[in-house]
C-alpha positions as CSV (number, residue, x, y, z in Angstrom):
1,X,132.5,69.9,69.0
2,X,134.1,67.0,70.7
3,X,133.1,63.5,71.8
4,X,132.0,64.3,75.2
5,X,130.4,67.7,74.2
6,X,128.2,65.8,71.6
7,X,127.3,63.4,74.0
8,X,126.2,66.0,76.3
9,X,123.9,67.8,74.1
10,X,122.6,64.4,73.1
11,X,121.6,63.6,76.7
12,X,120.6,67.1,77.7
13,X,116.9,68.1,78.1
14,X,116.7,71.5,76.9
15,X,114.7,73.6,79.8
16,X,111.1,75.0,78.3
17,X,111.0,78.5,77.2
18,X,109.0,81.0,79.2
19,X,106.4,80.7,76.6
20,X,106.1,76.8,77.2
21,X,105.6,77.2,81.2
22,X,103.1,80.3,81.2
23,X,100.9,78.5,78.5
24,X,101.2,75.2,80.4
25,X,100.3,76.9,83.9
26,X,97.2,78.9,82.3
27,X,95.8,75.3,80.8
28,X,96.5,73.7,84.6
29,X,95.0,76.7,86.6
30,X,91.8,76.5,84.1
31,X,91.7,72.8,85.1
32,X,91.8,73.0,88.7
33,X,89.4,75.7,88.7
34,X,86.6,73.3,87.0
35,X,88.1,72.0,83.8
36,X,88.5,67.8,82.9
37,X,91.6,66.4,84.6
38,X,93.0,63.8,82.8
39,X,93.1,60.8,84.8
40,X,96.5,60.2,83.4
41,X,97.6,63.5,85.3
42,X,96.3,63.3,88.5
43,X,98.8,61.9,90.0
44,X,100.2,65.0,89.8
45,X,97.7,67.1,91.8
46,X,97.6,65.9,95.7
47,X,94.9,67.4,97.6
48,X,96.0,70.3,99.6
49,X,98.8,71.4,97.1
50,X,98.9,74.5,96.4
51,X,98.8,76.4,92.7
52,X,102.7,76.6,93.0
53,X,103.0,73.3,93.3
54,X,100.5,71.9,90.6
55,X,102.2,74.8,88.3
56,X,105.7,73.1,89.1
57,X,104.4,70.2,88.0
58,X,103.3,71.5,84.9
59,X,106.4,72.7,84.6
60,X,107.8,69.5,85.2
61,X,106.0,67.8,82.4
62,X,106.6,69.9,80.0
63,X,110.2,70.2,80.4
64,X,110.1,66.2,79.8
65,X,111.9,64.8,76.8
66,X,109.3,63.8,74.3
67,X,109.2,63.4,70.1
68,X,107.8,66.4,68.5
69,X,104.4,66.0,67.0
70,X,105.8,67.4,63.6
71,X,109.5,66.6,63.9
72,X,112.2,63.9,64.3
73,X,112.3,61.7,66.8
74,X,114.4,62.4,69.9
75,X,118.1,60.8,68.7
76,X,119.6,57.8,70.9
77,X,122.9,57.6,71.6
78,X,125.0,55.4,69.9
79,X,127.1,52.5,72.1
80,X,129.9,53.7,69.7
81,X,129.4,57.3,70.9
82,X,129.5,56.1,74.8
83,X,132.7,54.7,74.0
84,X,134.5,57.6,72.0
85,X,133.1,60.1,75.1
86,X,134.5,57.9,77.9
87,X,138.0,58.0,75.6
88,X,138.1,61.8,75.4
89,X,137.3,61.9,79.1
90,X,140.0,59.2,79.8
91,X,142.5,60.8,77.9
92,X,142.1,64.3,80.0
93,X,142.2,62.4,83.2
94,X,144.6,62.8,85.6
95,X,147.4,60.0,86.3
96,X,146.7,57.8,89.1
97,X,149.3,57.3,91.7
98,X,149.7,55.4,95.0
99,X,152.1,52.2,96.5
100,X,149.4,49.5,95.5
101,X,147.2,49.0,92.7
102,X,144.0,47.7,93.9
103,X,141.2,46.0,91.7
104,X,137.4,45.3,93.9
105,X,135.2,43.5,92.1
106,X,131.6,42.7,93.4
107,X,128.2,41.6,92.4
108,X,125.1,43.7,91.7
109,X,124.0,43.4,94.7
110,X,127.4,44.3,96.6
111,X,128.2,40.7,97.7
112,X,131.5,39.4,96.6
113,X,131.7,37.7,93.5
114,X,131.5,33.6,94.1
115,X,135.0,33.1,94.4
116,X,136.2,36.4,96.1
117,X,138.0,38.8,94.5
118,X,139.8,41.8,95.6
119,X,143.7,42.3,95.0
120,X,146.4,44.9,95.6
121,X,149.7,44.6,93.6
122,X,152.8,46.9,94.2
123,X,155.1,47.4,91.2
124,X,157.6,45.3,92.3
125,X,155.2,42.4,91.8
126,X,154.7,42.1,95.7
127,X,150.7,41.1,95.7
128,X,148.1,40.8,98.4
129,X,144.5,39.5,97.8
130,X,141.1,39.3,100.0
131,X,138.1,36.7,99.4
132,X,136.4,33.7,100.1
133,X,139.4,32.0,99.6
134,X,141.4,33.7,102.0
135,X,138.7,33.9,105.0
136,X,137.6,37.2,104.4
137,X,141.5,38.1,105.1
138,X,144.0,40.1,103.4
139,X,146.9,37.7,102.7
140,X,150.4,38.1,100.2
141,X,150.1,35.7,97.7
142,X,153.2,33.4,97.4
143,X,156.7,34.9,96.1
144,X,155.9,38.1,93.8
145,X,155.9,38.1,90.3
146,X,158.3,40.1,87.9
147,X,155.6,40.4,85.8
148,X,152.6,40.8,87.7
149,X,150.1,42.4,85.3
150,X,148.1,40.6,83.1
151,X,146.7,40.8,79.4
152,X,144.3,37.9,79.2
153,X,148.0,35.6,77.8
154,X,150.4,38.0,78.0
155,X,152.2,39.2,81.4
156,X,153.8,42.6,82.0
157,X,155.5,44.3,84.2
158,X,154.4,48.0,85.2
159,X,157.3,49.4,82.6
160,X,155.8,47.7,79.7
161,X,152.1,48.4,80.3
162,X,153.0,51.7,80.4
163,X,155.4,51.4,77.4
164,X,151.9,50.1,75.2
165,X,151.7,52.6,72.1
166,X,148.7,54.5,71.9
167,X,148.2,54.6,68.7
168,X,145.5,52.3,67.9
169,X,147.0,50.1,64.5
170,X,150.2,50.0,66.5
171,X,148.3,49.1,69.6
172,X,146.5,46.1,67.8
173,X,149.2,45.1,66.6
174,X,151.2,44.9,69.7
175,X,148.8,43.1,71.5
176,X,148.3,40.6,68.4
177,X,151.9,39.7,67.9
178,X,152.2,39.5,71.7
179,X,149.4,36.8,71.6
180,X,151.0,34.9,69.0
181,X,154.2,34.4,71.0
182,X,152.2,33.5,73.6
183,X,152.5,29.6,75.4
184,X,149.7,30.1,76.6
185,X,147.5,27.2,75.9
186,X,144.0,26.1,76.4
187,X,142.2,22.5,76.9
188,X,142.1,22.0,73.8
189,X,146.0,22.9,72.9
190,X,147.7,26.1,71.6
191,X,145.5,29.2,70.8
192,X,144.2,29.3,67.4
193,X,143.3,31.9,65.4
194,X,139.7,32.4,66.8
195,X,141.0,32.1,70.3
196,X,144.0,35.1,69.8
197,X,141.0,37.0,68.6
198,X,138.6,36.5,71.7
199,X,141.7,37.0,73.8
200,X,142.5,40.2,71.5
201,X,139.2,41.8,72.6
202,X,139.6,40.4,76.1
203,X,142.6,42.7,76.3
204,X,141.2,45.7,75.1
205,X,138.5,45.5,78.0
206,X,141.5,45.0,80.9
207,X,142.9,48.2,79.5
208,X,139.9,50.1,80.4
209,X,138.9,48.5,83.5
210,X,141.5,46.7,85.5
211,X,144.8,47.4,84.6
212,X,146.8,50.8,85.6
213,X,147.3,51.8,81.6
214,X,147.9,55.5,80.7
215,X,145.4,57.5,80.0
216,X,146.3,57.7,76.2
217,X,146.3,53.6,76.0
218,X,143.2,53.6,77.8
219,X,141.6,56.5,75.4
220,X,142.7,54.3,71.7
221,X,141.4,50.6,73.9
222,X,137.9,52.4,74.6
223,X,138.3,53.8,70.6
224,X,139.0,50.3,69.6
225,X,136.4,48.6,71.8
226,X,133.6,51.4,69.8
227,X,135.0,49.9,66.3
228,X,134.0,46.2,67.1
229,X,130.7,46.1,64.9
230,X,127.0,45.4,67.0
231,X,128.0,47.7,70.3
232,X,124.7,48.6,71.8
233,X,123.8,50.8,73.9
234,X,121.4,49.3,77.0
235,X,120.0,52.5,78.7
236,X,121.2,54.4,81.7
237,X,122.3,51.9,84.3
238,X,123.6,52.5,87.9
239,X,126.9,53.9,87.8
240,X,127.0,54.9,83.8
241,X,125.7,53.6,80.3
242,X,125.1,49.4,80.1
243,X,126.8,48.1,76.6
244,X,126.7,45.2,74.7
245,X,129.4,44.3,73.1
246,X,130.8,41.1,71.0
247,X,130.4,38.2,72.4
248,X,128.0,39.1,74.7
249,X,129.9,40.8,76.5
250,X,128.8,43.7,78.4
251,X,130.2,46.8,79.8
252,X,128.7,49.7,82.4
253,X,130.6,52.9,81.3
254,X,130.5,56.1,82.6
255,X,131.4,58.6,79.8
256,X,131.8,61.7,81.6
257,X,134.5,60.3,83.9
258,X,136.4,57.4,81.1
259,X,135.5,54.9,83.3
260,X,134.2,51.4,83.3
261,X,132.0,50.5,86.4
262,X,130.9,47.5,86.0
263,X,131.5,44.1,83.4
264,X,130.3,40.8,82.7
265,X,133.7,39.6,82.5
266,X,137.5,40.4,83.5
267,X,140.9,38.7,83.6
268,X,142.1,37.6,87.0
269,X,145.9,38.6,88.5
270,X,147.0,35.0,86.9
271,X,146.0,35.9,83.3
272,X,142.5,33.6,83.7
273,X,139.0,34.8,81.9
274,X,136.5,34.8,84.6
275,X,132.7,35.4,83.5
276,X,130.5,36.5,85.6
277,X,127.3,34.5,86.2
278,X,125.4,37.2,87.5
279,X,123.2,38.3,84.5
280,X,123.6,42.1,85.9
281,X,127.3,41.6,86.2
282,X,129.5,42.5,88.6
283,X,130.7,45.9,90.1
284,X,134.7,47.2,88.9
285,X,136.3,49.4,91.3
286,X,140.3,49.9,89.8
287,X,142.8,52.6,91.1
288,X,146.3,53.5,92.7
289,X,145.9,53.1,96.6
290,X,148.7,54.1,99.4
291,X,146.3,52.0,101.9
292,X,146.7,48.3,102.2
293,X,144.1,46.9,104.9
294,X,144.8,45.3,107.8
């Protein structure tokens, strides 16, 4: 059984055998016809409903996912396992194409995040952004870049983000050595050791949210992201699975589609960490586009 097909039967509620809904609509039709309603379960019974639709209801409860009286307890899903799902489903999907790469990303409740941010970069470098600071407008931003990708300190262009190995030691490793040839250089000086690190991690969670990486990169970054020890898993969110990761991070994956809806933190066009005040975090919207607006 693979990652997604465990997750799956994890999340699925099984549907109640025949026995389950004739037993549960002989104890409800007893009820309405004189019996104690619980006052718990009236709610369910609106006057002038008919038998069908109490007996749905029934239905309805019974099918819900409880502990058994005399067995386990219904199993939680793992943040580990919402991560390995959304790889397998990353890895089977298709590759994106399109003239510009476009990264949205907006607030929890839809507005733009506080400094605006919405960008569109063509493989040449040629980029284009939208947001507060350009009036709402979409405007090119200066000369284009050879090297117009970003990971956290290190710049690509589209030939080596696509060149990343996917294997996930010689991925690490890439990224590691790549951070320790960085210049790049903080208020305090140089990047130490704790700051390659942070910056490490930063990089795994571009590859699975901003950044046009193949599918395979993407599938060992979400693998890597599930090895970090204390991922959590927050509940069923809007638009996938909330995780906490390291750092405090958080993530909203969707694991049936391999990809990361929402974040409380991602690395802007210039290579700059932004976090997102927001305590719900903001909104990720990443793909190939052919449309660049007007």
């Amino acid at each position: 059984m693979n990652d997604l097909q465990t997750l799956r039967a994890a999340l699925a509620t099984d549907e109640p055998s025949q026995d389950v809904v004739d037993r549960s609509r002989h104890r409800l039709q007893n009820r309405i016809r004189g019996g104690r309603v619980s006052r718990r379960r009236t709610g369910w019974l609106i006057a002038g409903a008919g038998l069908t639709a109490a007996a749905a209801a029934a239905v309805a409860i019974a099918a819900m996912p409880v502990a058994p009286v005399d067995g386990p307890p219904v199993r939680t899903v793992s943040g580990q396992e919402i991560l390995l799902a959304a790889a397998t489903a990353a890895e089977r999907s298709p590759e994106g194409s399109g003239t510009y790469w476009h990264v949205k990303v907006t607030e929890a409740d839809g507005a733009a995040v506080s400094s605006g941010y919405e960008y569109w970069i063509k493989p040449d470098g040629q980029s284009w952004m939208r947001g507060a600071k350009t009036g709402g407008e979409v405007m090119p931003i200066g000369a284009h870049s050879a090297t117009p990708f970003s990971l956290v300190a290190v710049d690509l262009t589209l030939e080596q983000l696509r060149a990343l190995p996917a294997d996930p030691d010689a991925l690490k490793a890439w990224i590691a050595e790549a951070l320790e040839r960085s210049d790049a250089r903080t208020s305090a000086g140089r990047l130490t050791a704790s700051d390659r690190e942070r910056a490490g991690f930063q990089s795994l969670i571009s590859l699975v949210s901003t950044l046009p990486a193949t599918p395979e990169v993407r599938a060992t970054a979400f693998r890597l992201i599930a090895g970090y020890p204390g991922v959590q898993n927050l509940g069923a969110v809007p638009g996938g699975h909330g995780l906490l990761l390291p750092e405090g991070e958080r993530l909203v994956v969707d694991p049936a589609t391999g990809r990361v809806n929402g974040t409380s933190v991602f690395v802007t066009m210039d290579g700059a960490v932004y976090k997102v005040a927001n305590p719900a975090g903001a909104g990720i919207n990443a793909e190939w586009t052919n449309v660049l607006p007007g």
